[in-house]
C-alpha positions in Angstrom: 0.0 0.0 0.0 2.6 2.6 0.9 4.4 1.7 -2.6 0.7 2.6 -4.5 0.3 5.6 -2.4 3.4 6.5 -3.4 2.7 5.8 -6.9 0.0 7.9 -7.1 1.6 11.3 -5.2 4.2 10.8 -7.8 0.9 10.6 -10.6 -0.3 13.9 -8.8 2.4 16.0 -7.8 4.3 15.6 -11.4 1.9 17.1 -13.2 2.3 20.7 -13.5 -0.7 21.8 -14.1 -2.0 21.1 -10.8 0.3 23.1 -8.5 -0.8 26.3 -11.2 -4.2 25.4 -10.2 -3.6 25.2 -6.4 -1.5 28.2 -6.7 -4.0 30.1 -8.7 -6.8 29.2 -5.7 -4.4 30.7 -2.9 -3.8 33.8 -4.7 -8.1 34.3 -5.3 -8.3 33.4 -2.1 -6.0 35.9 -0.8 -7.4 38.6 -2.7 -10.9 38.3 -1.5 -9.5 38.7 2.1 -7.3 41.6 1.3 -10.4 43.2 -0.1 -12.1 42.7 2.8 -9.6 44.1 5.2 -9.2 47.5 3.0 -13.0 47.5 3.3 -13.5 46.7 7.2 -14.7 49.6 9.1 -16.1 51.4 6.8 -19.4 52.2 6.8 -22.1 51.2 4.0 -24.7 54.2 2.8 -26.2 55.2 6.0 -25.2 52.2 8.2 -22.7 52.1 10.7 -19.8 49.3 10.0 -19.7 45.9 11.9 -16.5 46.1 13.9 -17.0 43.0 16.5 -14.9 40.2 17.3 -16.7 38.0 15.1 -17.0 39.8 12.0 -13.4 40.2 11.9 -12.8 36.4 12.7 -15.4 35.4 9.7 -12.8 37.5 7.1 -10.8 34.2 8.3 -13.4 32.3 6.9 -14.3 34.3 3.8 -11.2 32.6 1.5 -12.8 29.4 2.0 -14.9 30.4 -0.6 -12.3 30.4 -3.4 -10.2 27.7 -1.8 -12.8 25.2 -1.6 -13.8 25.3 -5.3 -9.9 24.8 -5.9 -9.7 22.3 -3.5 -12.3 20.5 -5.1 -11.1 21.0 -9.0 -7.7 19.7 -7.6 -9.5 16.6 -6.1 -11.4 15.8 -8.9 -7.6 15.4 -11.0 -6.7 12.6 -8.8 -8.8 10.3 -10.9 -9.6 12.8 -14.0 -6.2 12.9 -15.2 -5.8 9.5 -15.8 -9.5 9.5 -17.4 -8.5 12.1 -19.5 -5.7 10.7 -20.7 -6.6 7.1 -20.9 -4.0 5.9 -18.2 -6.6 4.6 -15.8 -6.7 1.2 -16.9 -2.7 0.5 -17.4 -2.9 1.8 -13.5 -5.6 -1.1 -12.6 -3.4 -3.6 -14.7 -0.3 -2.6 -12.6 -2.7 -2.9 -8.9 -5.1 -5.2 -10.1 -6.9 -4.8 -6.5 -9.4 -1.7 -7.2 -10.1 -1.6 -3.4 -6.6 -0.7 -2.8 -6.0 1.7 -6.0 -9.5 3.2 -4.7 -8.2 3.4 -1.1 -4.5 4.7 -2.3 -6.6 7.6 -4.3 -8.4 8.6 -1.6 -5.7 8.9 0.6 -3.7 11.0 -2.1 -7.1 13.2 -1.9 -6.9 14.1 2.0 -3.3 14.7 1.7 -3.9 17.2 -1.3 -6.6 18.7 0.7 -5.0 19.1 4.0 -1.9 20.3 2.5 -3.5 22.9 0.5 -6.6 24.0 3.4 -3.1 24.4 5.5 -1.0 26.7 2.5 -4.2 28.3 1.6 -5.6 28.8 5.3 -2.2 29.7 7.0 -2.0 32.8 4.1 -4.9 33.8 4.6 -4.9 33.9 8.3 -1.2 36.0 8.0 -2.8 38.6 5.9 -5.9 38.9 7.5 -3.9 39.5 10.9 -1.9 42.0 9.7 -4.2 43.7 7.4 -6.0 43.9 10.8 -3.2 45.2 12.8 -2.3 47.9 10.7 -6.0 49.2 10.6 -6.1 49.1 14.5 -8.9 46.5 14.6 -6.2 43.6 16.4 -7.2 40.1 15.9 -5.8 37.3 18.4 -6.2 33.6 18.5 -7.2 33.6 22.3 -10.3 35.9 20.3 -13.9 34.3 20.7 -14.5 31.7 17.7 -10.9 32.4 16.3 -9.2 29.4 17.0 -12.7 27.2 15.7 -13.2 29.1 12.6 -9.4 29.0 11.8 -9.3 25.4 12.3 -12.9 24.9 10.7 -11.8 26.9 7.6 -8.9 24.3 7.1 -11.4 21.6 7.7 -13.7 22.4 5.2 -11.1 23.4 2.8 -10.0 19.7 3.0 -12.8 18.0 2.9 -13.9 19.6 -0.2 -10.5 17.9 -2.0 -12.3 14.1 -0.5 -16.0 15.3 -2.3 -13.8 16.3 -5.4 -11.7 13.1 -5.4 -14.8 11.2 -5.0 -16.8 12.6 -8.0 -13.8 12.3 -9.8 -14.3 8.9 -9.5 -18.0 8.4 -10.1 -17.7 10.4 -13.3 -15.1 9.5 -16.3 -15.7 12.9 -17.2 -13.6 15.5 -15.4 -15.4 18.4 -16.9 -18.7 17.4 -15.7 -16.8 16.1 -11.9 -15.5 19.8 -12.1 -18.8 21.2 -13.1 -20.7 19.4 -10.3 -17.9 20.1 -7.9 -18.7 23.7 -8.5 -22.7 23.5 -9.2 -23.7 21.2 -6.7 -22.8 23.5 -3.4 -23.4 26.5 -5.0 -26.9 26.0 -7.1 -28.2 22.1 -6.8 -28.1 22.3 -2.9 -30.2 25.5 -2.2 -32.3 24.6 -5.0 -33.5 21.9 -3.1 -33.1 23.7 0.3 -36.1 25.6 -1.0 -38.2 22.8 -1.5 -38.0 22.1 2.0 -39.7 23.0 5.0 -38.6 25.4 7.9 -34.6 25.4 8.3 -34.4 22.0 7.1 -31.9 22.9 4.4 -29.5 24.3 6.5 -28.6 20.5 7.4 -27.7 19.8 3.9 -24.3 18.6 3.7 -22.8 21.5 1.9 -24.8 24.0 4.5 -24.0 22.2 7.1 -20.3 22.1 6.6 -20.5 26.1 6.1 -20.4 26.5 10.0 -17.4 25.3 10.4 -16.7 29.0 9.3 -19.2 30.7 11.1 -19.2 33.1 13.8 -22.8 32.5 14.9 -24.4 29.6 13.0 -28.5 30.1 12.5 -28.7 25.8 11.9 -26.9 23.3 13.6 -23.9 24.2 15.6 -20.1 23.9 14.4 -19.8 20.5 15.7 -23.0 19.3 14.3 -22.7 21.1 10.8 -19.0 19.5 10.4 -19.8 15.6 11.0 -22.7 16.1 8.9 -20.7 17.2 6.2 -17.6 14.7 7.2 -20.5 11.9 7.0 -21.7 12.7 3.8 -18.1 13.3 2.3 -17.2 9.7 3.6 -21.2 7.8 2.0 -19.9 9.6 -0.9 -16.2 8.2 -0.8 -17.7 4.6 -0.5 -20.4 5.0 -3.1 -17.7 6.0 -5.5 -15.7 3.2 -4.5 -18.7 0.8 -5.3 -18.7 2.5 -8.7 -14.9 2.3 -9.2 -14.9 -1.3 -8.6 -17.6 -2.6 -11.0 -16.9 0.1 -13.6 -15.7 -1.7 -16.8 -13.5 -0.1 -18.3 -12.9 -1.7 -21.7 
């Protein structure tokens, strides 16, 4: 196992186009947050600006947005690359055992995800403080929900790369795994939200895993929302598995 997990870093990592991609994501990312900071404190037409605590730990949060679609695209190429280029089924004839070359993937998925939630995250978390600092609106990590939303932000970040890695593997189609990775969160999910009743959609996976990077969470709490969307990320790991196994790919 360590040799295939190997094997498939090596698949990931040499592939250049992927670090671009990761890099591109950190830079969005940190761009949103940098326009966020020259924008904090000031006030919108006749409103007075939000200075608390926690809307100063959410700008924290607010990269997620770009590096979670990133995250996802770059999860997706685990198995997409070798769709793309027809390399899948040399790679099942060299580990016959799907289960493993399915387990070896996923693993190469966390470890993209966690390495780039940390690159992405820790940047963003610099700036932010700093930005901060120098407009006289100090942010600490002994500061209510810091330390939770900083963590949380790296959290989700991650586990978007597992939901990307697994649609990668349901669908032989990167562009439609990318296209779902990027519709399903932001227009499939509260489409169907609104079908429901009360605050029900709030406990949709996607929601759910959005208060992980929330001051003040209207659904489910921080803990809740995250091993809802953990759970659904890990069904969705062993459905595409199921499809992985009994795909024929002829």
């Amino acid at each position: 196992m360590n040799k295939l997990l190997r094997s498939e870093w090596i698949k990931w990592s040499t592939i250049r186009m992927n670090w671009i991609l990761a890099l591109i994501g950190i830079l969005l990312s940190l761009a949103l947050v940098v326009l966020l900071v020259v924008l904090y404190g000031q006030a919108i037409g006749d409103s007075e600006p939000d200075t608390s605590i926690e809307s100063r730990v959410e700008i924290v949060g607010a990269g997620a947005i770009m590096l979670t679609t990133f995250a996802g695209v770059l999860g997706v190429r685990v198995f997409g690359n070798e769709y793309r280029t027809k390399t899948m089924m040399p790679s099942i004839v060299a580990a016959p055992i799907r289960s493993e070359l399915m387990i070896a993937k996923a693993l190469t998925g966390v470890f993209i995800g966690v390495g780039f939630a940390v690159a992405g995250v820790g940047a963003g978390l610099a700036t932010t403080m700093i930005g901060l600092e120098i407009k006289d609106y100090p942010l600490r990590f002994d500061d209510p929900h810091m330390l939770r939303i900083s963590l949380g932000t790296a959290a989700i970040v991650a586990v978007y790369a597992v939901v990307g890695t697994a649609f990668g593997a349901i669908f032989t189609s990167p562009a439609l795994a990318i296209a779902l990775v990027i519709a399903v969160p932001a227009v499939v999910e509260p489409a169907i939200a609104g079908f429901l009743p009360g605050n029900s959609g709030e406990y949709l996976p996607f929601a759910a895993g959005n208060t992980l990077i929330q001051a003040s969470p209207s659904g489910p709490n921080a803990a809740e929302g995250g091993a809802i969307f953990v759970g659904f990320a890990f069904l969705l790991l062993i459905a595409a598995g199921v499809v992985f196994q009994r795909r024929d790919l002829g």
